[in-house]
N, C-alpha and C positions, 0 to 999 in steps of 0.2 A: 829506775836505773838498771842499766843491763849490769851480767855475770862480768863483761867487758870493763865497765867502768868501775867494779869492786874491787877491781884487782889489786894487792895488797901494794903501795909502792914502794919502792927500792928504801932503803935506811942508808943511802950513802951522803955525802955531802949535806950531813944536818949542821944547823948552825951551829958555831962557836959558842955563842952567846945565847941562851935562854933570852926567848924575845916571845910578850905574850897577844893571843889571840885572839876575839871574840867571836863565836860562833852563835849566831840568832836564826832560829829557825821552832816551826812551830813543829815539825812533823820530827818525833826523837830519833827516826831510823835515820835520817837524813845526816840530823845535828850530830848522832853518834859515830857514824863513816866518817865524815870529814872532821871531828876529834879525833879519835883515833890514828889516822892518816897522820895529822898535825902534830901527832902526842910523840908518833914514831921517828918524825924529823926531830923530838927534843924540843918543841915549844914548846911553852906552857898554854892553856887553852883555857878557856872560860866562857861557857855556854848559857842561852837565854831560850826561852818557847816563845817571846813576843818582845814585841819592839819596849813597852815598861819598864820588862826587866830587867832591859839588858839596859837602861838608863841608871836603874836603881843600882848596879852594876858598877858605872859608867861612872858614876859618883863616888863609889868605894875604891876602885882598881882601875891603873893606868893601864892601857892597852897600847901595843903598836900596830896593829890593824885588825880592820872589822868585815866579818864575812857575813851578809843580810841577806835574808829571804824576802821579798816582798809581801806577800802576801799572810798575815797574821791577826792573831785575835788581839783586840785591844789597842792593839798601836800596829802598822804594818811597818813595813822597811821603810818606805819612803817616808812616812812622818818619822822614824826615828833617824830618816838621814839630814832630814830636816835642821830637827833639834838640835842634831849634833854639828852642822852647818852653823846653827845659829846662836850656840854657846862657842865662847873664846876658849876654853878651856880642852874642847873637843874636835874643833874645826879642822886642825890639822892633821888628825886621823884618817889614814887610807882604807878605803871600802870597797870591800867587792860583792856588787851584788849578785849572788846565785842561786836561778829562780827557773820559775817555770812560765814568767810571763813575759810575750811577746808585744806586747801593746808598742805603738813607738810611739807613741805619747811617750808612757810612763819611759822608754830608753831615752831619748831624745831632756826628759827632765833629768835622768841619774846624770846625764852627761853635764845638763845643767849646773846640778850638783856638787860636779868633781868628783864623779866617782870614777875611780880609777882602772875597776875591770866591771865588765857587763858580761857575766855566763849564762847559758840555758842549762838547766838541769839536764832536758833531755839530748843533750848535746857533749856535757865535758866529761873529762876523764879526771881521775884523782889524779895520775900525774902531772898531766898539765896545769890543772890548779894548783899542783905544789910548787910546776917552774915559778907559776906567776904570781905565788905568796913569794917565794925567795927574792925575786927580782923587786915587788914591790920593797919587803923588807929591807934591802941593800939599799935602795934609793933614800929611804928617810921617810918621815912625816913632810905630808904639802907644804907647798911656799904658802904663806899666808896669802890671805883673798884681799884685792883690791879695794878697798873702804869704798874710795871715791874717787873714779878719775881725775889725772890731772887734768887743768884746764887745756883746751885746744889752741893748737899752734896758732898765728896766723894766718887764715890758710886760703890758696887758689881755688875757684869753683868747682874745680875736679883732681883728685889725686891724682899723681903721673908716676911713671915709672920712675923716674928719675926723682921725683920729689912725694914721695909715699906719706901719709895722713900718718899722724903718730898711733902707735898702738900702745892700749890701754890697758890690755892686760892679756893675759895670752888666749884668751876665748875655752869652749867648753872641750872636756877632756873628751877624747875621739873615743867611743865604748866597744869593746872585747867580744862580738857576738857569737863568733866561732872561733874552732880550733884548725888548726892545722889537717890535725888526723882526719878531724869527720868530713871536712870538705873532699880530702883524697879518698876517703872509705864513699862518699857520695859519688866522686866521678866513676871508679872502681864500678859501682853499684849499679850504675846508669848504662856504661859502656858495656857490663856482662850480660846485661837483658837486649841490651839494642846492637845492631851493627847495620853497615851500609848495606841497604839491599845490593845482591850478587850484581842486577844490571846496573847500577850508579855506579859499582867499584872496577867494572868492566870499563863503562864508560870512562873513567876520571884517570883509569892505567895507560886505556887508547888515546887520550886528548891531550893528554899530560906528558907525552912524549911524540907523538907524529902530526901529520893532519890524517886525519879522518875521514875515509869516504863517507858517502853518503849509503855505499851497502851495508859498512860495520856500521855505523851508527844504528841505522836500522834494523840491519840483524841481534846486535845485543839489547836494544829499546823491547822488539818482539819476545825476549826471554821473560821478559814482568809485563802481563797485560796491564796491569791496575797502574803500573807507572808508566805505560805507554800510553794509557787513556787518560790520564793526568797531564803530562806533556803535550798532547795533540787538539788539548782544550785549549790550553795557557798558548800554545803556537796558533792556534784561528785564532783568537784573544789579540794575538802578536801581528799577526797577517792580517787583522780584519781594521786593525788601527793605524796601520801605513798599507790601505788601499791596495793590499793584493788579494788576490780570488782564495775563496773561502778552500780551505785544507780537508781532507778525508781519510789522508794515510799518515803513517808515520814518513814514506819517501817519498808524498808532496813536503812535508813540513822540514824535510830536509834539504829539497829539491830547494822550495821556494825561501827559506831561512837563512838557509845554511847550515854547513854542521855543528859549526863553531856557537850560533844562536842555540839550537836548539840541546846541542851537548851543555849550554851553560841551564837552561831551565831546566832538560834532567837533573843537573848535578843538586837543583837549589831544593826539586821536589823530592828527591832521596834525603836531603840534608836534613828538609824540613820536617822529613816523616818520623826521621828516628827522635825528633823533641818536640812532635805534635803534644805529645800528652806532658803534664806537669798541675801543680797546686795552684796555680798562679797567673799572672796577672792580668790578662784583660787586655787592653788596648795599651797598655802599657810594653808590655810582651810583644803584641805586635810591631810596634813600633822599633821596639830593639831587632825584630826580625828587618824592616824595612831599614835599619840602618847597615847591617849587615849585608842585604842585597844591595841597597844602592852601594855600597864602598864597592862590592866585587863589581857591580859595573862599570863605576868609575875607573875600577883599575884596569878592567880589559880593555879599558876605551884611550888610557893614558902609556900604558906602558906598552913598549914596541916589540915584537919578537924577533927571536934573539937564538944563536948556537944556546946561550944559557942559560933563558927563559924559554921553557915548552910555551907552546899554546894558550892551552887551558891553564895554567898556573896559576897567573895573575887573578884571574876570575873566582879561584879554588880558596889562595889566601883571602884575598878580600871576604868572601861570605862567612872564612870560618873563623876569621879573626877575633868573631865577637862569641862566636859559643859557651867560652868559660861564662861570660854575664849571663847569655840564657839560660845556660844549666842553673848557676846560684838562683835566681829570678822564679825557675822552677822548684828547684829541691826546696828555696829555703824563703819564702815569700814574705813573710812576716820579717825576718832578718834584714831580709834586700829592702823593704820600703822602710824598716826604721833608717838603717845606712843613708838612704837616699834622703830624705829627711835629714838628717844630720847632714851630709856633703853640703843641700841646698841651705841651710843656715849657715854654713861656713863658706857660702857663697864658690863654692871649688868643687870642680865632676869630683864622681865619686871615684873611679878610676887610681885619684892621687891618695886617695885614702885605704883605697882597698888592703893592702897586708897588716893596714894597723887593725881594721874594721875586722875581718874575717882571717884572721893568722895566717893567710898565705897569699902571696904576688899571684896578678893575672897570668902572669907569663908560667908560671910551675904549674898553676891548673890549667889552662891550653895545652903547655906541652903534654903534660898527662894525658887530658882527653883527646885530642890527637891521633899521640902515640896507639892508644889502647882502641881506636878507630879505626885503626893501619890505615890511615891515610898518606898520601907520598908524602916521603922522610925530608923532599924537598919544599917544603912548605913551615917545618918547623920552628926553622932556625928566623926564619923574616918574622912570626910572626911571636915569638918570644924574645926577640928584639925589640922589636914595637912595644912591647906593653913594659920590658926592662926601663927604656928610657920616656917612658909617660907619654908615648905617641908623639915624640917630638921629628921632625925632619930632621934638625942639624946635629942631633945627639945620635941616632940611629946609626949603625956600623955599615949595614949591607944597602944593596940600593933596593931589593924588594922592599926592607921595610921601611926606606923616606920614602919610597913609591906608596906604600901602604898609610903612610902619616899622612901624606900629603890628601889620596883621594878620602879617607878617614874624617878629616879636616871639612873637606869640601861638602861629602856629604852632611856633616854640622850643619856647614851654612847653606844647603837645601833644607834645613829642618827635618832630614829624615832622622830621626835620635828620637831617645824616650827622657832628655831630659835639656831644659835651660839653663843648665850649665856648664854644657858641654861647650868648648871652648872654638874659636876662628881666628885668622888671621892672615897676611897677603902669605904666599909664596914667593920665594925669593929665584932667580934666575938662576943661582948657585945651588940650590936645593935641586932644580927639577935637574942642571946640569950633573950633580952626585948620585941622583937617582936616576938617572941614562931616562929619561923621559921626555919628550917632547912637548914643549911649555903650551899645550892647545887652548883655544878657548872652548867651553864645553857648554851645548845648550841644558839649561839648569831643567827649563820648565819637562824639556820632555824628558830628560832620565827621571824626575820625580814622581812624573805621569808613570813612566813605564816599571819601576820599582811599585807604586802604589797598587796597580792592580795584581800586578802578578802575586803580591804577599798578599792583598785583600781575598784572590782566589783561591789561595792555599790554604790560611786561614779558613774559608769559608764564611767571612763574617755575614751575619745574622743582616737582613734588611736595613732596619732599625738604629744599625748602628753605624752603616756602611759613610755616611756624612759625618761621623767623627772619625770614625779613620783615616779618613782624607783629610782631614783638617790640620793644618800648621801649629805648632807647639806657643805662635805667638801672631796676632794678627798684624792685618799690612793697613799700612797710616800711608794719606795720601800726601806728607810730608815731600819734599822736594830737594833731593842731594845732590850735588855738586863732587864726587868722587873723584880727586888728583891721586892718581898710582904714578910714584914714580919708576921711571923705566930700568930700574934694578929689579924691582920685583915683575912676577912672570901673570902674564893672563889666565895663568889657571889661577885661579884667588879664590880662596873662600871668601874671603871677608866678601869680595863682590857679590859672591853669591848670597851672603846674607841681607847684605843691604837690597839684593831686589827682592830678595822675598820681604822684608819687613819697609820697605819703601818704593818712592821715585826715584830710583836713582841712575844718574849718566854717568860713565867713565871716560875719565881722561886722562891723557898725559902733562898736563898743564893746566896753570889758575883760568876760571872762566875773565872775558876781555869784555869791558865796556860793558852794556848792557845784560849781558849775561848774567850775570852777578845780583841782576835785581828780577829775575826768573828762580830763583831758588830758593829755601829755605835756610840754608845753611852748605858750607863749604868742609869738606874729611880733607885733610892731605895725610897719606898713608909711605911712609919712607924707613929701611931699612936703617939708615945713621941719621944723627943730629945732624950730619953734615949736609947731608942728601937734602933733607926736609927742608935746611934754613933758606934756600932760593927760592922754591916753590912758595914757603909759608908770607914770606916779602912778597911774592907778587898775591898771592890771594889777600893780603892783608891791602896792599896797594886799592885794588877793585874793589873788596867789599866794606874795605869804611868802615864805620861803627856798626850799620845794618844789619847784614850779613856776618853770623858768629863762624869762628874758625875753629875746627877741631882738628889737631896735630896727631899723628898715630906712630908712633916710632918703634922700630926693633930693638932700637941699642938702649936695656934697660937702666944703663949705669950712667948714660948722661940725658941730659936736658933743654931744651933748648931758651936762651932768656930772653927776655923781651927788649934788649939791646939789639939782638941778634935778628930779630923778625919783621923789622919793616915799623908801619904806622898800625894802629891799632890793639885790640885784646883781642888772644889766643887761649885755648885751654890746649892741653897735650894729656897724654897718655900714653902706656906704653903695650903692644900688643904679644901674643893673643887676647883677644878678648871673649869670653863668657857668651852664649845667645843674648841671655838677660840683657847685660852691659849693653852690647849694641840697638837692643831694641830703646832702652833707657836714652842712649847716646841721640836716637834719630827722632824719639817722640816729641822732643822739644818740654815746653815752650821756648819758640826762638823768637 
């Protein structure tokens, strides 16, 4: 522990109430800071060097919460979290464990366990350990643990929005891995050693407000050799993949590009320099890089310019949107894949859990890093929206950021993301209308082509490895879709996008007719309301008979549609976004 986290803390707001503590830990400098700490708020305190003795303890004197090390002689934390799980008498004690081990195994089990905070030694502060003894303290001891589920409802083949599978108990408690502080002393940390090289920030001033010749571009690219000859790779890369004559200058690749192209590959290879280096993770890393480029191309390709969109904008938020992840990813790698790990048991991106997981919202560390980037001031406000309202289009305030939700979304259902379960679903024609964007259809396969090498050469991946980084998060089945969108929702669609990368799939505006129907594997009908859906799902039910299975996809979580309402046959429904997973689940059949 640093001189930082010794710090004596404050003695205000101790409790009213003598309320006592267990403090288990084998190391006594450790166990005696954080008594002391504890002693100063007026608990009373009660310390162990091993998980035994603090049983032997456990058996004499009631505790209202238990602070455990992992790692100890004779018994460690986790078997005595165990024990005390699986005595009735102890069960409902709140545990925090504060340790030095990152395993996510072992977090991934305390969560298991109920344990109620997860700290890294080399990580908290005695303050903040004391907010979140007080906070635990105030709430009580655990609801008791579920014995035995109730029996299951009577239930349809697949849960729907409108008709949700009962829950059984409330699933495992989300665990504590960082604070607040150190995340911000992290961005702090990151941004004082690094800043935008002087020609990226030229560039991103020039593009971000004018159009751009092709002499500035050029002249401020010549100010950085090493990021001129970076760019002029990635642009013959660029030129040599849509059939133009191979590049040699920087004012052919402007010439032949344009400014606009190659001002966005500058921008991506300044971006990407200042968080080439980090702890972490592999193909994983990348991958979040590729998610990040494709959204900024998605966005330059969807939103239109504008007196109140510069240029370059669209392209600038898009790439940078996702930084706060890459930085965590880097600074804190063991953290990040226990979280990820936990999200993916809780079947939900981790995105929705991040202020529980790491004590602070996406949205405070982007603008953070950002800000302390000087990056344009106009890029802030879209993209701490976005992550305020969990990347939704219809929740979002400004229209950069449903512009931002929207191509976010899309790139999902490319598979350019680092995880399956990250979430898709149609776009609605009122969505791309709020975000002043033009509802286009967008070819999937080549932005995912063109995103994939540009990160692969940045990256520099390794030969070796160059065939998993190309590789989809979930493979494609030669299944056979039948896709009805109806005509509220807009052709830019993720979900479409997903469905052709994890299948066959045709899009329509209507149920397949006569013969059609027995061409397919299965029939989506995809509709913003029950109301929308219930014509289309009649007539697909009408053609496919019993044969042919029907899967409903609706907006409007809070109704349903019944089987009075749908014509002849059986339907399953659900209600959208959906998860990669989910969909890849949805189209593998057996049908």
């Amino acid at each position: 522990m640093t001189a930082a986290q010794v710090t004596s803390p404050p003695t205000s707001s101790s409790p009213a109430t003598a309320h006592t503590i267990l403090v288990v830990d084998d190391a006594a400098f450790c166990r005696e800071l954080v008594t002391a700490a504890l002693k100063a708020r007026n608990y009373e305190v009660l310390g162990a060097g091993d998980g035994r003795a603090a049983l032997d303890l456990l058996a004499k004197k009631s505790v209202d919460l238990a602070i455990l090390d992992y790692e100890m002689p004779r018994m460690t934390g986790m078997e005595l979290l165990k024990a005390m799980r699986a005595d009735p008498k102890l069960q409902r004690i709140p545990v925090v464990m504060l340790t030095d081990t990152t395993n996510k195994e072992i977090v991934l089990q305390a969560g298991r366990l109920r344990v109620t905070s997860y700290m890294l030694k080399s990580k908290f502060s005695l303050p903040d350990l004391l907010a979140r003894v007080e906070r635990i303290i105030q709430a009580g001891p655990l609801e008791p643990p579920v014995a035995h589920p109730p029996p299951p409802v009577a239930a349809a083949p697949h849960p729907t929005a409108a008709h949700p599978a009962p829950a059984v108990d409330s699933g495992p408690v989300v665990p504590h891995l960082l604070t607040r502080d150190v995340v911000v002393k992290a961005v702090l940390e990151i941004t004082k050693a690094k800043s935008l090289p002087g020609a990226v920030a030229d560039i991103i001033q020039v593009t971000t407000k004018t159009d751009a010749s092709v002499a500035e571009v050029s002249s401020i690219l010549k100010q950085d050799p090493v990021l001129a000859s970076r760019v002029l790779h990635l642009a013959s890369s660029a030129a040599y993949a849509t059939g133009k004559p191979r590049l040699m200058t920087i004012e052919d690749a402007v010439r032949n590009l344009g400014s606009k192209m190659v001002h966005e590959l500058a921008t991506t290879a300044g971006i990407f320099e200042i968080f080439r280096e980090g702890k972490a993770d592999g193909l994983k890393l990348l991958h979040c890089w590729q998610h990040a480029v494709g959204t900024a191309v998605i966005m330059s390709r969807i939103v239109p310019r504008s007196d109140v969109t510069p240029p370059g904008l669209p392209y600038l938020i898009g790439l940078c949107h996702d930084l706060a992840e890459i930085l965590m990813r880097q600074q804190f790698p063991a953290e990040y894949a226990a979280a990820s790990d936990f999200a993916q048991q809780c079947g939900k991106p981790l995105s929705s859990l991040f202020a529980s997981v790491f004590g602070v919202g996406l949205d405070e560390i982007a603008a953070e890093l950002l800000q302390n980037l000087k990056l344009p001031p106009a890029m802030f406000e879209p993209i701490a929206d976005f992550w305020r309202h969990q990347g939704k289009p219809a929740a979002t305030e400004c229209a950069l950021a449903r512009s931002l939700a929207i191509a976010n979304s899309f790139a999902h259902g490319l598979q350019l993301c680092s995880s399956r379960q990250e979430l898709v679903g149609p776009t609605s024609q009122n969505d791309c209308r709020l975000a002043c964007i033009s509802p286009v259809a967008l070819n999937g396969a080549e932005i995912r082509s063109e995103v994939i090498m540009t990160t692969s050469m940045l990256a520099k991946i390794a030969a070796d490895k160059e065939k998993e980084a190309m590789e989809p998060l979930l493979p494609s089945r030669m299944t056979r879709i039948w896709y009805v969108r109806h005509n509220s929702l807009a052709v830019l669609d993720p979900l479409e996008a997903a469905l052709k990368m994890l299948c066959q799939c045709q899009t329509h505006d209507r149920a397949p007719k006569g013969n059609e129907a027995t061409e397919v594997n299965a029939i989506i009908v995809a509709a913003a309301t029950t109301e929308a859906a219930v014509p289309l799902l009649a007539e697909a039910r009408e053609t496919a008979g019993e044969r042919v299975p029907v899967i409903v996809l609706l907006g409007d979580h809070d109704h349903g549609i019944t089987h009075g309402q749908s014509g002849h046959g059986k339907f399953t429904q659900r209600g959208y976004p959906l998860t990669l997973a989910q969909v890849a689940e949805m189209t593998a059949g057996p049908f």
